[in-house]
Structure formats: C-alpha cells, structure tokens
C-alpha positions in Angstrom: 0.0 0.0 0.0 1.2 3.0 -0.9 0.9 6.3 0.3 1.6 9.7 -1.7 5.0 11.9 -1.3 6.1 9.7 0.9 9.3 7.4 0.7 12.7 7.0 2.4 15.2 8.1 0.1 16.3 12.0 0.8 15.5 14.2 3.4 12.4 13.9 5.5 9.8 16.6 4.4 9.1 17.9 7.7 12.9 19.5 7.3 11.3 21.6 4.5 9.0 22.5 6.3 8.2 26.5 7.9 7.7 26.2 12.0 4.7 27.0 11.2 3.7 24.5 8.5 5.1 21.7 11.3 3.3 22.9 13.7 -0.1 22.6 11.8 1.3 18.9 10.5 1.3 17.8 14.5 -1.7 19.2 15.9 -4.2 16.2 15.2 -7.1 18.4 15.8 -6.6 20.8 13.2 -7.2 17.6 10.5 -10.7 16.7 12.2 -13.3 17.6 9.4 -16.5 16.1 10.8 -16.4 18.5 13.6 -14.4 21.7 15.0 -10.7 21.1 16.5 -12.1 21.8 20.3 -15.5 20.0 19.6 -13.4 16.8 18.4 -11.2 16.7 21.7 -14.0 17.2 24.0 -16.4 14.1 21.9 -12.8 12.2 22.3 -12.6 12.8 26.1 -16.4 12.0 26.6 -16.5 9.3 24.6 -13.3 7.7 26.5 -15.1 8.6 30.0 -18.4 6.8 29.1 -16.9 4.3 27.9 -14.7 3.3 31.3 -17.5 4.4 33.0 -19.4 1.6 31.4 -16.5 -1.0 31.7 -16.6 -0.5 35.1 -20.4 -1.4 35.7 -20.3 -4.4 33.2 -17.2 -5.9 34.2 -15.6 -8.0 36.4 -11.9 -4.9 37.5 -9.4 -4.6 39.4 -9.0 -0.7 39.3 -5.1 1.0 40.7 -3.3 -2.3 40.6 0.0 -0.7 41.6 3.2 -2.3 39.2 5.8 -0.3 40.7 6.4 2.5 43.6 5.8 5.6 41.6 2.2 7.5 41.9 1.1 7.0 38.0 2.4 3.5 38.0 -0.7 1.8 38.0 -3.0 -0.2 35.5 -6.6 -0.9 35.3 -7.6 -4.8 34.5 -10.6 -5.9 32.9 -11.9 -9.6 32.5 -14.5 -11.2 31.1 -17.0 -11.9 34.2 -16.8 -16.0 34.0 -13.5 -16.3 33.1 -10.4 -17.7 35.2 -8.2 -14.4 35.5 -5.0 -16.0 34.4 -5.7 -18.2 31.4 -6.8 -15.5 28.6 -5.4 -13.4 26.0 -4.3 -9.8 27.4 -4.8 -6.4 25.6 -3.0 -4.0 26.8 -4.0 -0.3 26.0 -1.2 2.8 26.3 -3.5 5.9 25.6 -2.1 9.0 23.7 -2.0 13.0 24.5 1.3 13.5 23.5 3.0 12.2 26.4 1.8 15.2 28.5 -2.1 14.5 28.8 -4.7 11.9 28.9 -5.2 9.6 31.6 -6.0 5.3 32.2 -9.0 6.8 33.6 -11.0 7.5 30.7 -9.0 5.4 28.0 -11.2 2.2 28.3 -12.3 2.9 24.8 -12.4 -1.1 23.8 -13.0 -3.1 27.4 -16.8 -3.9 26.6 -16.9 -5.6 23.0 -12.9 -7.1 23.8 -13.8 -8.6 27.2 -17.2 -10.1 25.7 -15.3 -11.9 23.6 -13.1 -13.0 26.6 -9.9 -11.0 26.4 -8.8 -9.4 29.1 -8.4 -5.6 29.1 -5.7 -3.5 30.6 -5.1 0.2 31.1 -2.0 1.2 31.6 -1.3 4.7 33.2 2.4 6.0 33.3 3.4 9.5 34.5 3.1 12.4 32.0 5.0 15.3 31.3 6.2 17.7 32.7 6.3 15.3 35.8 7.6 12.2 34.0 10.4 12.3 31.1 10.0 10.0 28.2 12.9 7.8 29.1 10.8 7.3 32.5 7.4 6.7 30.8 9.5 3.9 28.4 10.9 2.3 31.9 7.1 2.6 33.0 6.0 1.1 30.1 8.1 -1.8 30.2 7.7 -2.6 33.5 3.8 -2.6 33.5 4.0 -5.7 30.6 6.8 -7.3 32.9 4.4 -7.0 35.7 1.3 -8.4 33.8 3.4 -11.6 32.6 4.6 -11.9 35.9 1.1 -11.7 37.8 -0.7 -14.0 35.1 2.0 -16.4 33.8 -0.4 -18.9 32.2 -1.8 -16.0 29.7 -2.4 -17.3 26.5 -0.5 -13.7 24.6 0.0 -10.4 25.3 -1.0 -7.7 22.7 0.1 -4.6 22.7 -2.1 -1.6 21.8 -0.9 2.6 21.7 -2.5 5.5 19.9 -0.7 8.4 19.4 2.0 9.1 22.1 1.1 5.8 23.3 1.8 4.0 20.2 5.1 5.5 20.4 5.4 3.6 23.9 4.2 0.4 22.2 7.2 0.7 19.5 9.1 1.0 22.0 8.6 -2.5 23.3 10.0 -3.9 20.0 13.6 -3.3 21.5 12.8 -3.7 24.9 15.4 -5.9 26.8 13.8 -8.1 29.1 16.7 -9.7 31.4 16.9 -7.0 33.4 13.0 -7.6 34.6 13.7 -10.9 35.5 11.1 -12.4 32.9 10.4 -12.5 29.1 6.9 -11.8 28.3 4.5 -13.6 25.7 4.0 -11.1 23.6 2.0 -12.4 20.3 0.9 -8.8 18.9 1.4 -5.1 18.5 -1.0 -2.2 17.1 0.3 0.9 16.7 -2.4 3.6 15.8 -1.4 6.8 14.4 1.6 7.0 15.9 5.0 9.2 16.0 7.9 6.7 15.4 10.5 9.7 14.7 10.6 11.9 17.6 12.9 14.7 16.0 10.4 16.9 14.6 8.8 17.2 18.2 11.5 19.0 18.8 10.7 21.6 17.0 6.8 21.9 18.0 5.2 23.3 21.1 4.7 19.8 22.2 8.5 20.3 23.8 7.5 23.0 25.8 6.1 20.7 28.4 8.6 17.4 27.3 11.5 19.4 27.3 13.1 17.1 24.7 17.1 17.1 23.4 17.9 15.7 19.8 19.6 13.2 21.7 16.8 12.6 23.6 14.6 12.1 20.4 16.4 10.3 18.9 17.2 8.0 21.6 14.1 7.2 21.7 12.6 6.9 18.4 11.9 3.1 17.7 12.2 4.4 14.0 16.3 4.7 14.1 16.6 1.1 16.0 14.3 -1.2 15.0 16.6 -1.5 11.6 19.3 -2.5 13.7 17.3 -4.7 16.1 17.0 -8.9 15.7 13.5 -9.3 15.6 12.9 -10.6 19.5 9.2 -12.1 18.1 9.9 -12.9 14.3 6.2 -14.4 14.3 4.6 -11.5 16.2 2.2 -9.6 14.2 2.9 -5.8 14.3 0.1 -3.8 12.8 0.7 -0.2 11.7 -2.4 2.1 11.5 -3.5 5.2 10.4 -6.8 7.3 9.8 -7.6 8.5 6.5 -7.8 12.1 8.0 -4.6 11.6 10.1 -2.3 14.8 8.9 0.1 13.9 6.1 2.9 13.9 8.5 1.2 11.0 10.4 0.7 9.5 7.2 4.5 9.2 6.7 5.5 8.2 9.8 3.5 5.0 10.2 4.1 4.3 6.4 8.1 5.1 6.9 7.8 2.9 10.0 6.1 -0.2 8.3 8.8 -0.4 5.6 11.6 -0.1 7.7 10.1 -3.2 10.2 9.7 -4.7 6.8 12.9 -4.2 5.8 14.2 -5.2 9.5 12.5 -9.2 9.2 9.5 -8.0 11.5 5.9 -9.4 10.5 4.0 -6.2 9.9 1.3 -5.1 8.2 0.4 -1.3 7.3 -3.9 -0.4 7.1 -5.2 3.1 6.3 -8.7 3.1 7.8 -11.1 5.0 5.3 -13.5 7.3 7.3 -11.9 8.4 10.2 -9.2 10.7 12.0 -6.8 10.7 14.9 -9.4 10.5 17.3 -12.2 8.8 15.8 -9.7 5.9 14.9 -10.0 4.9 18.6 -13.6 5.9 19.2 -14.4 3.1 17.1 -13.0 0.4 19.5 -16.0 1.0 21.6 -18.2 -0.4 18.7 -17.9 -4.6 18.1 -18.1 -4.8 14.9 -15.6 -1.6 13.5 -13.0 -2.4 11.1 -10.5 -2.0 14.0 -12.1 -3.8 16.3 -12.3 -6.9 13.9 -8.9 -6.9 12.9 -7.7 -6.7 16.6 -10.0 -10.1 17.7 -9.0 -12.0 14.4 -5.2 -11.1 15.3 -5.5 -12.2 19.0 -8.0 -15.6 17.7 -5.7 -16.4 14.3 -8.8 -15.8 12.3 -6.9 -14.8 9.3 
C-alpha cells in the first residue's frame, strides 16, 4: 500500500517544512473535518469517559493495581465476568496526549466488546509530562508488561495496543530488553495507531515546551532509528501499523516510513489506512464490536486470518 510523497530516500519533508507548516502537521485536531478542533477533543474525552464508566459497571476490575512505587504507576484490568483471571489473552492499551495528557482513567475505549469476547483488558497509566520524562514513561512502560506476565503467567499472549504518544510507547517495546526484569513476556501482537515513530520533529513543536526534549533525547528514543538494527525478539509477532484517513500527512509518513523499515528489518507487519476516520475517531471506534479495527484486533488475538 502506498501512500503519496512519501518514501525514504532523501531528506524527511518535515525539514522543508516553515515552523509553522510543522506545527499545523502535528496538531491532530486541526485535521478533524467532521467537527471543530475543540469539539473533536471534548467528543474524544467523553466518549473515553463513558466508555470506562461503562466498563466499570459491566465488568468484572481490578482498578489502581500498583506495578511499581511511583504514583502513576498503576493499570486498570478488565476480564471477562466468567473467566479464570489468568488463562486468557491480554490487551494492553497505552492511551495517547502527546505524552503530556490523557489519563488510564477515561482510556477504556475497547474493554466492553474485547472482554465479551473473553480477552482481558488492561489500562495502563504512566506519569506524564512535565512530571515524567520520556525515558521514564519507556521504563514505566516496560515494566507494566513485565508485571502483567509476571502476575498472570499462564496467559495465552500479550497484545500490545498505543494511539498516538502511546503507540510510540508500544514501539518502544519492539527493543525492549527483558533480562533485566527478570522475565520475558508472551508477547503475540502489537497495534500501533497513528503514531509518532521519529521523535525529531517534536522537537521543534510546542509539544517540547512541556517534554522538554534534546535531539539526543529524540532520537534516543525513536523506535524508527533502532528497529533497523534490532533482531527481531518475536519474528512471528504480528505488528500492525495504522493510520486514519484524515490523520495529517505527516502521520501519514510516519506510520508508512515505519512499516517499511520493520519490513525491511524481518518484523511481521502489516500497514492499514482506515477510510473514514481521524486521529481520534480511529480509537472511538473500538468501543463499537463490529468496526473495522475492532475486527482486525479479535482476528489477530483468535488467528482468524
């Protein structure tokens, strides 16, 4: 699948680019046209806080599970209300905002039609900027999955699920290294949802004001400049790279960029453009059953392919 203007060879196009051209490329908002930029935040907010609300009644949860010492480090699980706790598929959820908003607490966009199906559903929560760098939110990260494979050891896979800043996170886990936490977990899929895979141009955006980012920093952290280099940990593991049809063009080549490169690198991925919706709707649409994402993400977890 291709998408236009947009290819590896030469220099990235965001370099081109006038501050504030860039700046218009990474505000998400700005490329909502069913409704206004403010409008489309607050229907994204709601819709995220309804639909926890309503995990939370339906469900069997275990809400603030600590899986480490630090005040955001805690997850939210879901299960399925006549299932035994340990012997399912997991779906773990990191929710976006740019690494400096958002919250676990209104992020259970998928926990009703996933756990009726019986996969469990967690929400992770990780400290945000300005209170928590991005190194700390990768440790974070890590450490929540370590935690979940350690507390359920008979799972039958973990998934891996980010959107936005969160997808980001999710990359990350590609070259996680797992000795140091003491336990290698059963990962068996990754979707990354209109994500940011090179982290240099945030640099140059007001999103730094509050992450505070170095090119070093960005770079050290952008799974797009390692995963090249990396052995494929899971060569069998799905990775599925997603984007929304009105993500900006800039989103657009960074997922695409990001598929060929795990290509190139022996990873099992797969690239979708979902017609019809934008950054925000694109996860909205995991509260419904029977959405295109929603399908893809059961038939990955049940090998329905």
């Amino acid at each position: 699948m291709e998408v236009s203007g947009v290819g590896l060879p030469g220099e990235a196009p965001w370099k081109k680019m006038s501050a504030e051209e860039l700046e218009h490329q990474y505000l998400p908002s700005r490329w909502v046209v069913r409704l206004g930029a403010e409008e489309a935040l607050r229907t994204y907010s709601q819709t995220g806080i309804e639909a926890t609300g309503r995990a939370q009644a339906t469900w069997k949860s275990l809400l603030h599970v600590p899986y480490g010492d630090g005040e955001g480090e805690r997850v939210d699980i879901y299960f399925p209300n006549k299932a035994a706790e340990g012997a399912l598929p997991f779906f773990l959820f990191f929710h976006g905002g740019y690494w400096q908003s958002g919250s676990k607490d209104q992020s259970a966009f998928m926990a009703d039609p996933l756990a009726a199906q019986g996969v469990a559903v967690v929400i992770v929560g990780y400290n945000i900027a300005p209170k928590g760098t991005l190194d700390q939110m990768v440790d974070q990260v890590t450490r929540s999955i370590a935690f979940v494979q350690k507390r359920y050891p008979s799972n039958e896979g973990i998934y891996l699920c980010g959107h936005s800043a969160g997808a980001h996170l999710a990359a990350m886990m590609l070259l996680a290294d797992w000795t140091k936490h003491g336990v290698t977990p059963n990962l068996k899929g990754f979707f990354l949802v209109s994500g940011v895979f090179d982290l240099e141009p945030m640099v140059y955006t007001s999103q730094n004001v509050a992450l505070q980012l170095t090119l070093e920093d960005a770079r050290r952290n952008s799974p797009q400049l390692k995963v090249a280099q990396a052995q494929p940990a899971h060569p069998s593991c799905p990775v599925l790279v997603v984007v929304g049809q009105f993500d900006s063009p800039e989103f657009h080549r960074q997922s695409w960029e990001f598929y060929q490169i795990l290509c190139q690198g022996g990873w099992k991925a797969s690239f979708e453009k979902l017609r019809d919706v934008d950054h925000f709707e694109i996860i909205e649409t995991l509260t419904q059953k029977d959405s295109v994402l929603t399908q893809i993400i059961l038939k990955t977890i049940f090998q329905q392919f």
